[in-house]
Residue, then its C-alpha position, 0 to 999 in steps of 0.5 A: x500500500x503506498x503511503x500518502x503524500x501530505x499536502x503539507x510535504x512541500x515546505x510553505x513559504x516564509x511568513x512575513x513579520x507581523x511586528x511580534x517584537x516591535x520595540x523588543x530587545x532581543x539577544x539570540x546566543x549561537x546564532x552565527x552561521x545557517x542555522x536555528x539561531x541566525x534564522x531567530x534573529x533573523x525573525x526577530x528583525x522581521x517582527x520588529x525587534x533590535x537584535x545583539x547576536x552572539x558567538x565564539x565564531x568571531x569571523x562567522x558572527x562577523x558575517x552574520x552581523x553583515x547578512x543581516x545588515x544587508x537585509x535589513x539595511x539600518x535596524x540595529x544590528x549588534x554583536x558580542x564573542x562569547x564562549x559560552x562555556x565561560x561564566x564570565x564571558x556569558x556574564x559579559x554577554x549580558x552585560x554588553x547587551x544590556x549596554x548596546x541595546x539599551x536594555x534586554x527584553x528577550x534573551x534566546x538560549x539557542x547554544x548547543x553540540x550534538x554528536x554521534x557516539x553509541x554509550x559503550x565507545x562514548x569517553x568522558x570527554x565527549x559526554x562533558x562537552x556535550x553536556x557543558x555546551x548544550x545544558x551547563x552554557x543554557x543554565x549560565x546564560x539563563x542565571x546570568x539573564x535572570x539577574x539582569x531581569x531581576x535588578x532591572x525590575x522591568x521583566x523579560x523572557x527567556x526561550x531555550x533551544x531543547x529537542x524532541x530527544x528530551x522525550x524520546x530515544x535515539x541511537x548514539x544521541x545519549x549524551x545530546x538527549x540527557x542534556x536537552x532533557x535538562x533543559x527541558x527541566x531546567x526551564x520548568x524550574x526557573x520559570x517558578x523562580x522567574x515568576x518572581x520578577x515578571x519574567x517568563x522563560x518557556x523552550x522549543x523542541x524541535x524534531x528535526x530542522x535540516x540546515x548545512x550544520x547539521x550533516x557536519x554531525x550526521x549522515x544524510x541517510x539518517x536525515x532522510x530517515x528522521x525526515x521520512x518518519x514525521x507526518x509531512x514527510x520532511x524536515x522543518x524549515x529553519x524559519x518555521x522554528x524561528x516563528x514559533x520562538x518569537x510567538x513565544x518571546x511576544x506579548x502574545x504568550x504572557x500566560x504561557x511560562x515553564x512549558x515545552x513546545x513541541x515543534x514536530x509534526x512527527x506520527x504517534 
């Protein structure tokens, strides 16, 4: 029997803005090249925020820095190096945004590294470094926001980046997995915490999202198969996730906080 082809197979065009994030702040970590975070801040321009994008790639970011200009001629458009395995350099982060925005009304946690390596053969350098930059860099970059939010006193929100694989089982992705489940917990916790100071911090999960980066760490014959299995038959476009971040980052969410949004049109 051959499988039905979804309507929704082709991937739509992009949205245009609706002005989401008109007069907004907005940091965007990890956000230098083709991926999740370049696409956010992207979106967030075109809803009508000023944006600061952050990266340890200084020559990429400095690219990214130029795209966006380029597109969006003269919105304010700002950058800052950051590694975010550093505390004191996320901390500077915040604090240099803070300074060349003006203020921060968004920050978008999108830092993460992924891999591919079955448990028995995994050392423990690869499991730390999966884990410092995916979950460890969310909970700096999140502590170091919430601070700012709190002395400020004028509220914010926060997105992270989680997956799919926070829920769900994938060969060789254990160390990718348990640090997007902590994100996933991270964000329901801080969120009560944040509550405190008018601050909402909710996460995306995207299921799979095909981008340049992403066959850097995989195989294309895997994407393909992880492609296959969700309900359209094909990866998100990168814009697709932006949108649904920047729904969450706007006035159109404020009674939305500590939740996880699946972004997946994967079957049961």
């Amino acid at each position: 029997m051959n499988t039905p082809v979804s309507p929704l197979a082709t991937p739509p065009a992009e949205v245009a803005g609706h002005n989401l994030l008109a007069g907004k702040k907005v940091v965007v970590t990890a956000a230098a090249g083709t991926g999740i975070g370049f696409a956010t801040a992207r979106r967030a321009l075109m809803e009508g925020a000023d944006v600061l994008v952050s990266d340890f790639h200084e020559r990429r970011l400095g690219e990214t820095v130029d795209t966006l200009r380029g597109e969006f001629g003269d919105r304010t458009v700002t950058s800052f190096v950051c590694d975010v395995s550093s505390t004191d350099q996320v901390d500077a982060l915040v604090a240099s945004a803070a300074e060349q925005l003006g203020r921060i009304d968004v920050m978008v946690n999108n830092a993460g590294l992924g891999g591919e390596t079955p448990v028995a053969d995994m050392t423990d350098e690869q499991w730390d470094r999966v884990l410092d930059i995916t979950l460890n860099s969310t909970f700096r970059a999140t502590r170091a926001a919430l601070r700012y939010f709190r002395d400020a006193g004028h509220g914010g929100v926060l997105v992270n980046n989680a997956s799919v694989l926070g829920w769900r089982a994938q060969r060789g992705q254990a160390h990718y997995a348990a640090a997007k489940a902590g994100v996933m917990a991270l964000t329901r916790c801080s969120a009560v915490e944040a509550a405190d100071h008018g601050v909402r911090i909710n996460a995306v999960a995207p299921s799979i999202a095909k981008h340049p980066f992403l066959a850097k760490v995989t195989t294309d014959e895997l994407l393909d198969e992880l492609a296959s299995r969700e309900a359209y038959g094909r990866a998100a476009e990168v814009w697709e996730i932006a949108a649904t971040i920047a729904m969450l980052a706007s006035d159109y969410t404020t009674y939305l906080t500590g939740e996880i949004v699946s972004i997946s049109s994967q079957r049961a």
